[in-house]
Structures are given as structure tokens and as C-alpha cells.
Backbone as CSV, one residue per row, in Angstrom:
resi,resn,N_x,N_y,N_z,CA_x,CA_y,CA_z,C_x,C_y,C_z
1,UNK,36.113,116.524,11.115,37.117,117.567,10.903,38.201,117.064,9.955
2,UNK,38.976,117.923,9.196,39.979,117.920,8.617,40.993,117.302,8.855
3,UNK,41.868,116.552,8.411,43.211,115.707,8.806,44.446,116.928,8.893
4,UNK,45.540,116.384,8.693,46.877,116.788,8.523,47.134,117.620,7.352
5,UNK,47.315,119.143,7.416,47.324,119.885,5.990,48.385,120.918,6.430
6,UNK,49.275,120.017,5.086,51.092,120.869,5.261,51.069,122.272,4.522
7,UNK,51.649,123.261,5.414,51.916,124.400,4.211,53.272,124.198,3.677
8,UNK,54.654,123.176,3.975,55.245,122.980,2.958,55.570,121.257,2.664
9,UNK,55.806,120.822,1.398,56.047,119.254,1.725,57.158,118.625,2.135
10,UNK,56.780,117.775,3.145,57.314,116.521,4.040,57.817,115.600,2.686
11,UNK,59.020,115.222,3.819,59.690,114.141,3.148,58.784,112.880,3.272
12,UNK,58.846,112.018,1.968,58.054,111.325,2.060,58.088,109.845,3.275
13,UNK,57.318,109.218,3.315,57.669,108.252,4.100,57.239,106.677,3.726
14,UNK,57.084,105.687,3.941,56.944,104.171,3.351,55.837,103.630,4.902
15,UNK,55.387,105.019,5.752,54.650,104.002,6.787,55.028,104.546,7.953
16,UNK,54.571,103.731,8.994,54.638,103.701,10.493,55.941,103.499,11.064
17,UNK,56.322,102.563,10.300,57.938,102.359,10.580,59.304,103.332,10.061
18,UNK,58.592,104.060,9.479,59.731,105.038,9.223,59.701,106.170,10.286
19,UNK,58.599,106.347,11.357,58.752,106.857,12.356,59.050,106.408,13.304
20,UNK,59.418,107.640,14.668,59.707,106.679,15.917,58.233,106.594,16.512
21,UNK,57.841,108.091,16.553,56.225,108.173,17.087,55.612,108.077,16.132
22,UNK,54.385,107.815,16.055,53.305,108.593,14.564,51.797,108.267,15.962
23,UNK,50.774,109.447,15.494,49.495,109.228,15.672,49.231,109.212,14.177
24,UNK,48.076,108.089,14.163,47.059,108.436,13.398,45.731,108.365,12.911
25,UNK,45.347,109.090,13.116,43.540,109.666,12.907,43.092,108.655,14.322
26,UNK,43.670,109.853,15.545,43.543,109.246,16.435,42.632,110.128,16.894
27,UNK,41.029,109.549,17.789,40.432,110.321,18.817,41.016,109.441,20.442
28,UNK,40.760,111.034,20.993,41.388,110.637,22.213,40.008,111.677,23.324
29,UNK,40.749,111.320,24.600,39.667,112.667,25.531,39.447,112.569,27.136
30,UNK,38.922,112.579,27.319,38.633,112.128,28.815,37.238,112.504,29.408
31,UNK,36.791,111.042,30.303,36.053,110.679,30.372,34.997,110.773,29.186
32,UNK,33.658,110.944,29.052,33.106,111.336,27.847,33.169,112.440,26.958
33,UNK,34.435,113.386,27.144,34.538,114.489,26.555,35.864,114.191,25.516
34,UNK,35.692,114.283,24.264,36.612,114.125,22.928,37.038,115.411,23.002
35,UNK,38.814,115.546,22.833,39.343,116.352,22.721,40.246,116.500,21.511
36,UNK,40.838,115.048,20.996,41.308,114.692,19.341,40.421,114.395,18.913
37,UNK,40.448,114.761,17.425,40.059,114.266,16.711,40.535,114.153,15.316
38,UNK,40.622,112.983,14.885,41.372,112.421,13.821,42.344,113.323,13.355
39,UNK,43.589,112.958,15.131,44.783,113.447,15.298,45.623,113.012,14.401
40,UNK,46.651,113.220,13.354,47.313,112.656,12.377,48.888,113.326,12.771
41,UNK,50.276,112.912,13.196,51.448,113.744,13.532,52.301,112.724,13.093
42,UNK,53.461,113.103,13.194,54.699,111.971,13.622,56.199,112.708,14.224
43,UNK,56.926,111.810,14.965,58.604,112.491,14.881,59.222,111.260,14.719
44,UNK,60.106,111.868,13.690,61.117,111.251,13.188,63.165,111.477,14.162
45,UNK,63.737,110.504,13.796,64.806,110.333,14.863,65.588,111.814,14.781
46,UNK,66.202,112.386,15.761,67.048,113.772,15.771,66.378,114.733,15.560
47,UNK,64.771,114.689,15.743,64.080,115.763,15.586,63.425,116.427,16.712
48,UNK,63.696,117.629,16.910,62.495,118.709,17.528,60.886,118.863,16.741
49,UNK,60.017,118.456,17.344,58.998,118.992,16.932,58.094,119.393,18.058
50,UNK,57.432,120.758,17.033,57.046,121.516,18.225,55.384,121.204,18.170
51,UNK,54.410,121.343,18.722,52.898,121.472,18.862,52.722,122.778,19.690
52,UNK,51.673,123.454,18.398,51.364,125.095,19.061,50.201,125.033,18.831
53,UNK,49.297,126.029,19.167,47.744,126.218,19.071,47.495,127.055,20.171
54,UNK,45.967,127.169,19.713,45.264,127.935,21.498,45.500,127.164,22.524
55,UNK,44.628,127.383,23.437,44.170,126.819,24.759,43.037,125.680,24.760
56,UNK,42.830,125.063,24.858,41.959,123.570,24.537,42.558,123.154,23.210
57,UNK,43.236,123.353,22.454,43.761,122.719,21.238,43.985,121.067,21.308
58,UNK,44.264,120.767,22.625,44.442,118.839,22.309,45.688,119.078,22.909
59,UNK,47.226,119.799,22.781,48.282,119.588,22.440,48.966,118.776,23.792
60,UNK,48.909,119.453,24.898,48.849,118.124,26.127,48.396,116.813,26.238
61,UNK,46.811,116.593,25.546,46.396,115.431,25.152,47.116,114.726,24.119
62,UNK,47.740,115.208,23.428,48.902,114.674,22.401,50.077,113.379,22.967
63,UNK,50.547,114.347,24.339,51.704,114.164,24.487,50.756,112.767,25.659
64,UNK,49.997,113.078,26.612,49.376,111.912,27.600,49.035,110.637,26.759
65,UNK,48.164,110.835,25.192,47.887,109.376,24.673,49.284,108.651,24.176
66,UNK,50.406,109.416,23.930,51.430,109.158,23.586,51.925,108.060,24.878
67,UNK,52.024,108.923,25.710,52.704,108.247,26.879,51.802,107.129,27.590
68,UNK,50.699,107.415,27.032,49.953,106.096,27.650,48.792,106.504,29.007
69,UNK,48.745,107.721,29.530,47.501,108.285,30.482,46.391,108.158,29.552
70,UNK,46.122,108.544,28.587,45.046,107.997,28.211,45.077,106.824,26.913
71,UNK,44.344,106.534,26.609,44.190,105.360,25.408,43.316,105.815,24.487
72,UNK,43.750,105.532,23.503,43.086,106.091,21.982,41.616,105.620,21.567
73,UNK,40.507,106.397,21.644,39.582,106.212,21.193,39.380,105.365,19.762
74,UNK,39.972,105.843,18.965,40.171,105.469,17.689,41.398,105.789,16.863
75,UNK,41.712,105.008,15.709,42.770,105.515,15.759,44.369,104.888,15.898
76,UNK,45.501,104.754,15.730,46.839,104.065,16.365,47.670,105.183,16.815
77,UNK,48.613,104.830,17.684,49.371,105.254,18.383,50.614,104.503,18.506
78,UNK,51.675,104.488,17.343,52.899,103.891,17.541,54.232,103.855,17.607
79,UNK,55.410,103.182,18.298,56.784,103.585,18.535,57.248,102.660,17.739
80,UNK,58.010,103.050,16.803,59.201,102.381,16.076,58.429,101.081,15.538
81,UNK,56.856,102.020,14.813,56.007,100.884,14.121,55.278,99.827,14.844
82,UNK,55.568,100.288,16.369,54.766,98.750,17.063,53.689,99.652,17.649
83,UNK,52.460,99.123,17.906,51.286,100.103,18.485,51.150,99.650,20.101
84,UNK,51.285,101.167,20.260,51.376,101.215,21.873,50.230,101.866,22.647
85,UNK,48.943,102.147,22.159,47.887,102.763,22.308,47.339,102.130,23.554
86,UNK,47.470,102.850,24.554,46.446,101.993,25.972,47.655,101.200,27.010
87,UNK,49.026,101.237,26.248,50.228,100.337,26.811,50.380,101.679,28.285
88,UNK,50.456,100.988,29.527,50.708,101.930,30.718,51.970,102.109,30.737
89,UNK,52.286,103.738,31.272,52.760,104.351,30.956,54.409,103.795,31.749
90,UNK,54.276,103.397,32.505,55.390,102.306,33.170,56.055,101.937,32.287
91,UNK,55.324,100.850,31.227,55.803,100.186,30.261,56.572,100.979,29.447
92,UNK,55.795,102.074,29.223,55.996,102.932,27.851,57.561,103.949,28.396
93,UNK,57.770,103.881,29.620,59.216,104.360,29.431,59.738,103.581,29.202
94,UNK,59.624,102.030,29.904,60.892,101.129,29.714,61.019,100.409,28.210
95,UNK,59.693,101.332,27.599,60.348,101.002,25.823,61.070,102.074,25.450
96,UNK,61.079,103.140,25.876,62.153,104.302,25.283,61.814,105.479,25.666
97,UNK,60.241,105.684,25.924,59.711,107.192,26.011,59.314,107.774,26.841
98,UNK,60.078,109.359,27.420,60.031,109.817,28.506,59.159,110.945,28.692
99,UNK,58.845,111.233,29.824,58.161,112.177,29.687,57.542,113.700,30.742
100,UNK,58.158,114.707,30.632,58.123,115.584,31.504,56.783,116.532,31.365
101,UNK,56.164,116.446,32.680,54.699,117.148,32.966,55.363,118.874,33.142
102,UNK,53.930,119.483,32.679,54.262,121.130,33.005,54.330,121.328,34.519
103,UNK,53.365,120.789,35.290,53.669,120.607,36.458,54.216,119.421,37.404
104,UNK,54.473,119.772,38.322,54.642,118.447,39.350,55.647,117.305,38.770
105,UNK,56.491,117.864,38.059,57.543,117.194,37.785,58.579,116.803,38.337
106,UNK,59.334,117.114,39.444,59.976,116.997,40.483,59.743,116.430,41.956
107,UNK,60.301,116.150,42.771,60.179,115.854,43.918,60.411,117.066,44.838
108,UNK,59.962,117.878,45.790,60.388,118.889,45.991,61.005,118.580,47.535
109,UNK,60.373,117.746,47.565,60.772,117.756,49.139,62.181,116.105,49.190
110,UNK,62.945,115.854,47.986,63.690,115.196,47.832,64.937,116.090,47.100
111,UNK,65.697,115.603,47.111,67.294,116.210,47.094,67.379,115.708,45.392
112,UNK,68.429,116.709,44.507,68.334,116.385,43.234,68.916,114.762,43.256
113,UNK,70.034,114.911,44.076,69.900,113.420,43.997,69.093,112.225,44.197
114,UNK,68.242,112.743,44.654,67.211,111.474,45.235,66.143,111.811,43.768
115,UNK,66.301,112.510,43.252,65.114,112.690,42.316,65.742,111.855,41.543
116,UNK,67.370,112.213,40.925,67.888,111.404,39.941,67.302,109.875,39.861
117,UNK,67.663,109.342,41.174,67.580,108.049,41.276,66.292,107.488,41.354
118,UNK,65.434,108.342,41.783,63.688,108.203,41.439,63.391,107.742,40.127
119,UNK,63.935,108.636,39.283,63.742,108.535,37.774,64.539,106.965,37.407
120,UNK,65.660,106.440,37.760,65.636,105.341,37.343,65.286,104.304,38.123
121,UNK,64.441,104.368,38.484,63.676,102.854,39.474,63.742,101.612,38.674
122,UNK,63.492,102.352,37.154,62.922,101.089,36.434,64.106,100.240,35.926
123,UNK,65.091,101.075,35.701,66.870,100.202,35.257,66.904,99.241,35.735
124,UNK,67.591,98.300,35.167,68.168,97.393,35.407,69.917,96.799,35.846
125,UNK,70.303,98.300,35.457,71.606,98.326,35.830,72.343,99.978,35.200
126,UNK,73.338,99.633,35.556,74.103,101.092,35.017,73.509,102.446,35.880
127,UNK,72.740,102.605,36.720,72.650,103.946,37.320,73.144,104.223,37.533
128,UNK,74.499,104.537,38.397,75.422,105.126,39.206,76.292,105.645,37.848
129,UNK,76.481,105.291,36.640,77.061,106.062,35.490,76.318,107.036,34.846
130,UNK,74.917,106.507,34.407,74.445,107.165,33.699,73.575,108.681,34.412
131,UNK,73.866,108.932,36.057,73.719,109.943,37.094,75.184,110.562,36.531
132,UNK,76.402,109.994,36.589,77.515,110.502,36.801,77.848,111.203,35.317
133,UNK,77.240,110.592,34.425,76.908,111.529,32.983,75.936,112.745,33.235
134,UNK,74.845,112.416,33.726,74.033,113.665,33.540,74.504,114.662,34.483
135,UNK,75.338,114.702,35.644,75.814,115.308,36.332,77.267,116.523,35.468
136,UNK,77.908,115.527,34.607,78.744,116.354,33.478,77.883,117.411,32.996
137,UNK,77.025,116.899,32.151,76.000,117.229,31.125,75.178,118.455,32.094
138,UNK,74.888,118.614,33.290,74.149,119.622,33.498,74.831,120.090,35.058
139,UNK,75.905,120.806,34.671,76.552,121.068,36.063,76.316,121.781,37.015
140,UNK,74.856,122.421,36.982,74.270,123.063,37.982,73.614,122.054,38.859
141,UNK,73.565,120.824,38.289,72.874,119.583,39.403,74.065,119.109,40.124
142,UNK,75.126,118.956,39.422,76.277,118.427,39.602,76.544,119.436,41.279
143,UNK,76.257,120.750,40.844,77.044,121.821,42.673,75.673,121.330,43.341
144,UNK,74.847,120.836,43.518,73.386,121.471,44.292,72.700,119.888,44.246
145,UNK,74.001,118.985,44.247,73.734,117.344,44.614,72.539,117.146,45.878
146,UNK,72.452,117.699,47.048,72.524,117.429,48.588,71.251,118.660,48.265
147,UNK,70.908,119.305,47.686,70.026,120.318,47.943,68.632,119.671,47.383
148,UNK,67.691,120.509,48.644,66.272,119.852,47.836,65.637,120.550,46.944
149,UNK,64.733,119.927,45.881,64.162,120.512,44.802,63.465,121.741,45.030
150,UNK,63.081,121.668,45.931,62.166,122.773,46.307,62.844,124.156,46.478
151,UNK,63.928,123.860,46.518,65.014,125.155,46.690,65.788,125.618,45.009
152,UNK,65.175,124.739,44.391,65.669,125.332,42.718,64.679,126.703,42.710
153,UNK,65.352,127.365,41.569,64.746,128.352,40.968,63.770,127.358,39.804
154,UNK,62.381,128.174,39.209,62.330,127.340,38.224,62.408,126.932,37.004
155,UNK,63.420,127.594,36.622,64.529,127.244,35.672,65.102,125.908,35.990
156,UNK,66.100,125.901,36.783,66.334,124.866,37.747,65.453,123.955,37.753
157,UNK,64.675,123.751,37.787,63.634,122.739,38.542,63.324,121.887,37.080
158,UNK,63.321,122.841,35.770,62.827,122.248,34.698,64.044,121.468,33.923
159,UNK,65.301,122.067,34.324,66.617,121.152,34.039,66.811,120.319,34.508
160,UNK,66.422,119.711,36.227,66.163,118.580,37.002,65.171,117.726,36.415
161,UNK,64.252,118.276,35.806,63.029,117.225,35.524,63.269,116.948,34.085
162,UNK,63.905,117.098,33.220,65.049,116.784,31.731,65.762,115.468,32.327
163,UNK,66.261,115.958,33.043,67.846,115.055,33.596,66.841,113.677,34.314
164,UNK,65.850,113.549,35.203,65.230,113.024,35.896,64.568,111.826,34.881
165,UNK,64.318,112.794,33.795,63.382,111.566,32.713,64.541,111.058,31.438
166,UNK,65.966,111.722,31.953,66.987,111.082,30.818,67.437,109.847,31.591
167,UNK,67.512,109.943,33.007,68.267,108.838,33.902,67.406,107.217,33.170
168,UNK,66.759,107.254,32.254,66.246,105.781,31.701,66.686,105.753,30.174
169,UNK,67.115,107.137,29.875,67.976,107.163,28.291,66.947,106.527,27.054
170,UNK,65.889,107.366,27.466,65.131,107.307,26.178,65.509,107.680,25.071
171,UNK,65.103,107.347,24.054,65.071,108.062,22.406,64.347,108.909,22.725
172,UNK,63.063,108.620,22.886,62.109,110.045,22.372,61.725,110.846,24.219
173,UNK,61.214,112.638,24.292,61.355,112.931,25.055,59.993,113.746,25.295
174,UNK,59.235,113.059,25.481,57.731,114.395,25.594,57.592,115.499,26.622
175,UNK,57.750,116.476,26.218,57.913,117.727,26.761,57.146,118.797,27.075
176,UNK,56.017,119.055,28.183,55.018,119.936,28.171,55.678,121.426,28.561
177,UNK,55.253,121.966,27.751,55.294,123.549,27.848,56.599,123.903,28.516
178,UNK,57.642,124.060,28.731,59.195,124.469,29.504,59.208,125.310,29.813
179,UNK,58.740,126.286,29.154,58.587,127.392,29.291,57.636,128.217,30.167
180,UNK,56.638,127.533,30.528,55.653,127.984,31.410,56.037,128.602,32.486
181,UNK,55.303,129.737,32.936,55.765,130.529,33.726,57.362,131.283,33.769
182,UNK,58.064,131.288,33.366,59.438,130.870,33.525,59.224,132.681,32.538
183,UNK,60.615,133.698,33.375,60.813,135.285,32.759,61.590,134.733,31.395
184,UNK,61.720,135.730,30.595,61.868,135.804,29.089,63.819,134.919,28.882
185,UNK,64.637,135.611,29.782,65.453,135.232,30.030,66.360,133.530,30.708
186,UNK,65.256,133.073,31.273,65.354,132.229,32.215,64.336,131.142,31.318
187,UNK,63.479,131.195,30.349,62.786,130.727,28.958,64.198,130.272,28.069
188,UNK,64.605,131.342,28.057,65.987,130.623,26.680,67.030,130.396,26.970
189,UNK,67.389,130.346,28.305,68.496,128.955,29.098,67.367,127.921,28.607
190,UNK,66.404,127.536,29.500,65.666,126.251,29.094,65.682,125.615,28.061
191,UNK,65.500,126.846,27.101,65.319,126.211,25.685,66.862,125.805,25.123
192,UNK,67.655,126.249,25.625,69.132,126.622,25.229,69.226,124.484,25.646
193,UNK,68.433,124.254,26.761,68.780,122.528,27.663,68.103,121.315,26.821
194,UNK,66.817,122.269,26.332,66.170,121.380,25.743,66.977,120.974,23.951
195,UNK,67.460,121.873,23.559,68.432,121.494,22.389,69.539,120.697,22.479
196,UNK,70.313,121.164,23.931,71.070,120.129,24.250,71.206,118.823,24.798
197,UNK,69.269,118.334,25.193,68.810,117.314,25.443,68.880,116.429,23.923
198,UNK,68.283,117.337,22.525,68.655,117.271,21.608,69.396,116.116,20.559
199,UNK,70.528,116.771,21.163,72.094,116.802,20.896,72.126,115.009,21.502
200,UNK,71.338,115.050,22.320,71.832,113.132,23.222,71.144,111.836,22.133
201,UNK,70.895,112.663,20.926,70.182,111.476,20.150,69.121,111.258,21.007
202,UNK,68.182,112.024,21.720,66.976,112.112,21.740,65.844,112.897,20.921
203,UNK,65.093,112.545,19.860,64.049,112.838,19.965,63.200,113.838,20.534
204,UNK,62.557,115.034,19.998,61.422,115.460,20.917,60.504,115.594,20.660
205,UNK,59.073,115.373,21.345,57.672,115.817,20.859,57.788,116.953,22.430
206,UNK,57.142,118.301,21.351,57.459,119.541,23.053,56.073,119.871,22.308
207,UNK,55.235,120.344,23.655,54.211,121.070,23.379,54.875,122.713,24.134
208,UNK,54.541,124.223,23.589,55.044,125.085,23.746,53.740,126.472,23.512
209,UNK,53.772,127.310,25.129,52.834,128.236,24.911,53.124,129.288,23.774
210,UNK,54.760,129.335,23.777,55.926,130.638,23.334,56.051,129.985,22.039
211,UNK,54.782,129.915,21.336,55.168,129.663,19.519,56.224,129.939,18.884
212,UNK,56.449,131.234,19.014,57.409,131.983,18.301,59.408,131.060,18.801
213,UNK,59.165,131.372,20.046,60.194,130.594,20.290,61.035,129.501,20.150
214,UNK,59.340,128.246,20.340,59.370,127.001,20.575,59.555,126.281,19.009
215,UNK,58.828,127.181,18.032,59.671,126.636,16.696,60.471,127.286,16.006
216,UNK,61.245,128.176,16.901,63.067,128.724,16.304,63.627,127.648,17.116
217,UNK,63.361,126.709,17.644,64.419,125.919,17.907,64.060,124.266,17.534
218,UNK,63.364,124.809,16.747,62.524,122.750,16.484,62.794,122.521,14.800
219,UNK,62.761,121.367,14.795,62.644,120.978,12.677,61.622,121.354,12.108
220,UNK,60.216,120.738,13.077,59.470,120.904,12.201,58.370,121.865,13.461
221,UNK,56.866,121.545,12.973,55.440,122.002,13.847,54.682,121.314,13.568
222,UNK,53.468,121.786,14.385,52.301,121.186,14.017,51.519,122.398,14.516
223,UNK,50.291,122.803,14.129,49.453,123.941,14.791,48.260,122.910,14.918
224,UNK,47.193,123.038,16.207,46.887,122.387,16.555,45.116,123.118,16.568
225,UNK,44.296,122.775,16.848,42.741,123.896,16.594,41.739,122.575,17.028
226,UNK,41.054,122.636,17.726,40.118,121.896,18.196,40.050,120.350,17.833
227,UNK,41.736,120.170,18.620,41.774,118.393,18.497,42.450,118.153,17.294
228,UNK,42.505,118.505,16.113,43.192,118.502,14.781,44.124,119.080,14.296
229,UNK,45.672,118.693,13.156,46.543,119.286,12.882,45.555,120.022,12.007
230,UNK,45.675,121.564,12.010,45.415,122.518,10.842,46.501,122.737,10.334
231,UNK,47.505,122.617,10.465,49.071,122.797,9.752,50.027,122.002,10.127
232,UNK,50.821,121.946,9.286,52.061,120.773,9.774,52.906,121.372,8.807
233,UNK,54.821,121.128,8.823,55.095,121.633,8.453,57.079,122.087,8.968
234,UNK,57.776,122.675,7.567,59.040,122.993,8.649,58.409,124.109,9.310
235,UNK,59.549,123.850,10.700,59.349,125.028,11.410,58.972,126.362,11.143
236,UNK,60.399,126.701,10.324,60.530,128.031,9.627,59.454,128.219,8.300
237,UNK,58.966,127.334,8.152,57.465,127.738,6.647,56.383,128.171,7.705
238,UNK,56.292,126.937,8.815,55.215,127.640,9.531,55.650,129.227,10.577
239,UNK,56.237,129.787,10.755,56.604,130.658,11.045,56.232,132.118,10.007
240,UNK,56.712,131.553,9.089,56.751,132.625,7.999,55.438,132.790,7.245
241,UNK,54.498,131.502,8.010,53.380,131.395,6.782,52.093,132.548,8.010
242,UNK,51.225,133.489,6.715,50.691,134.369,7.033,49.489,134.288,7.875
243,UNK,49.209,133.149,7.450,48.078,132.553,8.117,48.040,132.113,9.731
244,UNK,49.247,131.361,9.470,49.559,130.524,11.168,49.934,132.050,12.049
245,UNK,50.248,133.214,11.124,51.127,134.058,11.959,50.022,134.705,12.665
246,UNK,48.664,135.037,11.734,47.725,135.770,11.885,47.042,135.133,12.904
247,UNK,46.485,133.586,12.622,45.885,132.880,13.845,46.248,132.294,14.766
248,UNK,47.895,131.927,14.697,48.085,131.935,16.071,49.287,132.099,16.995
249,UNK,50.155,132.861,15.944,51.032,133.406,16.528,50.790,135.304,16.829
250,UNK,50.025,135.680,16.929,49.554,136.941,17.362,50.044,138.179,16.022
251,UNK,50.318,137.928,14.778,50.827,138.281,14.200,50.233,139.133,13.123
């Protein structure tokens, strides 16, 4: 299959090291079933980028070889130029990169506070500040300290599991779908958190069902088609471009 094909041009780059993430011409999959294939992406620092496509597109598998659930068939997988392909995923936060599942992201039957402090097991120090920041930063955790997860709305629940994977203050922030399930309204608070996750000099790689949405609020895209970028691109070119609109933004 086809590599990485921009409908507008990228700033250029000198390599691996000019990113924080990059895949490239990575196969990935599980068990004997290939789901990348000669995956080619990157994010660069202060950026949103979004991954859209159908349904089997890879774009979850994106974000797992990233984080280290699975290991790259072929291919590299690297942070800030060092290759982290197959590195467990333990490791791979306490180098910088976090990472929130569409599901089962929370503790439900634990109190936001106890989730907070879940999320930093791995610190070495500073928790009790860097809780007392995210508590500023998202003041609906801040009233609903003592309450258990299971009692969020899930809106709620997806602002806990942001805050949960910031308590280790990553750069980069892998983000499955936010939007999932979640009414039209209660979608763009989320998205409204995830910009202001943003804003923390984090990084994002977001995979997103709500195309349309998910790159009005990102730099760039990627459209994704059986394991491979078919487009890459700014946000707003891929938006506007006739093709991506026709195949896969319903357009």
C-alpha cells in the first residue's frame, strides 16, 4: 500500500528528531492479523493532531503501538528521536507519554481522588502539588473530590481520565475517541478540555469518530483507510478538501 500523501505541504523537517512522536512505515496488528501498514505520521511540540477514517482504519492501533501495547512489526516508532517500539508501556509514561483509553479509563468504584493519585504511582515526588494544580485547572474535580467515579456524568468521567493521565505531566497525550458516546453538547465541553489540555504544553495524538469536529480543533490530520495515511495534512485543507469530504467525512 501507499505511504503518507499530503493534500497540502508540511513544513519541512531534518528527521526523527525534529519530532516528538513519528511512526514510520510501521506494520503493526495483533496476534497474526496486520492492521498497519507502512504507517508513516508524526506530532510535532504544541500540536493537536487528529486521526480520522472508517471503522477498522488502524487509528486506535496507532495510538496502542505508540504507547507500547503492541510492538511494531516493522518499521520505527520514536519519542524525541529515541526508538521506543516494543518499550512497555509503564516505561513509556515515565518517558513523557500518556495515555487515555475510549473505555475503562477511570476507576469507578474509586473516588476522583483516589483516581488522581492512581495516575501518579509512578512519581517520584511532587504529587500533592501537581493534584492541587489539576484541581485549579479542572474545578469540577476540585467540588466532587470525595465522590466516586462512577457517579460522574460521562462528560465528567472523560475530564477525570485527562486529569488522571496529566498527574505524571507528560508532553505528549494519546487520546482515544472523547467523544464517544457523549450528546452533541456535552462533545464540545470535552473538546472545549481537550484544547485546554492543549494549552499545558502538551502535545496531542487524538483519534476522533466526530471528523468534522475533531479537526476544527487540531493543527493538523491524518485520514486513515486500511492501516495507511491516505491523507495528511492542515486540518483546515483536509476539511475543505473534496475528496476527504466525500470519503470520509459524509460529505
Amino acid at each position: 500500500m501507499s505511504g503518507d500523501t499530503t493534500t497540502t505541504q508540511e513544513p519541512p523537517g531534518d528527521g526523527a528528531a525534529d519530532h516528538i512522536v513519528e511512526l514510520s512505515g510501521v506494520d503493526s496488528g495483533y496476534g497474526e492479523v496486520q492492521v498497519l501498514d507502512d504507517c508513516s505520521l508524526h506530532l510535532d511540540a504544541g500540536e493537536i493532531v487528529c486521526l480520522i477514517g472508517p471503522n477498522g482504519a488502524g487509528k486506535s492501533t496507532v495510538l496502542k503501538t505508540v504507547f507500547g501495547m503492541l510492538t511494531p512489526w516493522e518499521g520505527s516508532v520514536t519519542y524525541h528521536g529515541e526508538d521506543i517500539g516494543g518499550m512497555a508501556p509503564e516505561d513509556i509514561v515515565r518517558e513523557g507519554i500518556g495515555y487515555v483509553p475510549q473505555t475503562e479509563n477511570v476507576f469507578g468504584s474509586l473516588t476522583i481522588e483516589e483516581n488522581l493519585r492512581m495516575g501518579g504511582v509512578a512519581r517520584e515526588g511532587g504529587l500533592e502539588s501537581v493534584i492541587d494544580d489539576l484541581y485549579e485547572r479542572f474545578p469540577l474535580l476540585d467540588e466532587k473530590q470525595t465522590a466516586k467515579a462512577k457517579t460522574l456524568s460521562g462528560g465528567q468521567r472523560q475530564v477525570l481520565a485527562f486529569a488522571r493521565a496529566l498527574v505524571m505531566e507528560p508532553d505528549v497525550l494519546l487520546i482515544d475517541e472523547p467523544s464517544a458516546g457523549l450528546a452533541p453538547n456535552t462533545a464540545k465541553d470535552v473538546f472545549g478540555h481537550v484544547e485546554a489540555v492543549n494549552e499545558m504544553d502538551t502535545a496531542i495524538l487524538m483519534v476522533e469518530q466526530n471528523a468534522t469536529e475533531g479537526l476544527g480543533i487540531s493543527d493538523r490530520g491524518y485520514v486513515l483507510d486500511q492501516g495507511t495515511v491516505r491523507f495528511g495534512g492542515e486540518a483546515g485543507s483536509l476539511l475543505d478538501n473534496d475528496e476527504v469530504s466525500k470519503l470520509y467525512l459524509g460529505g
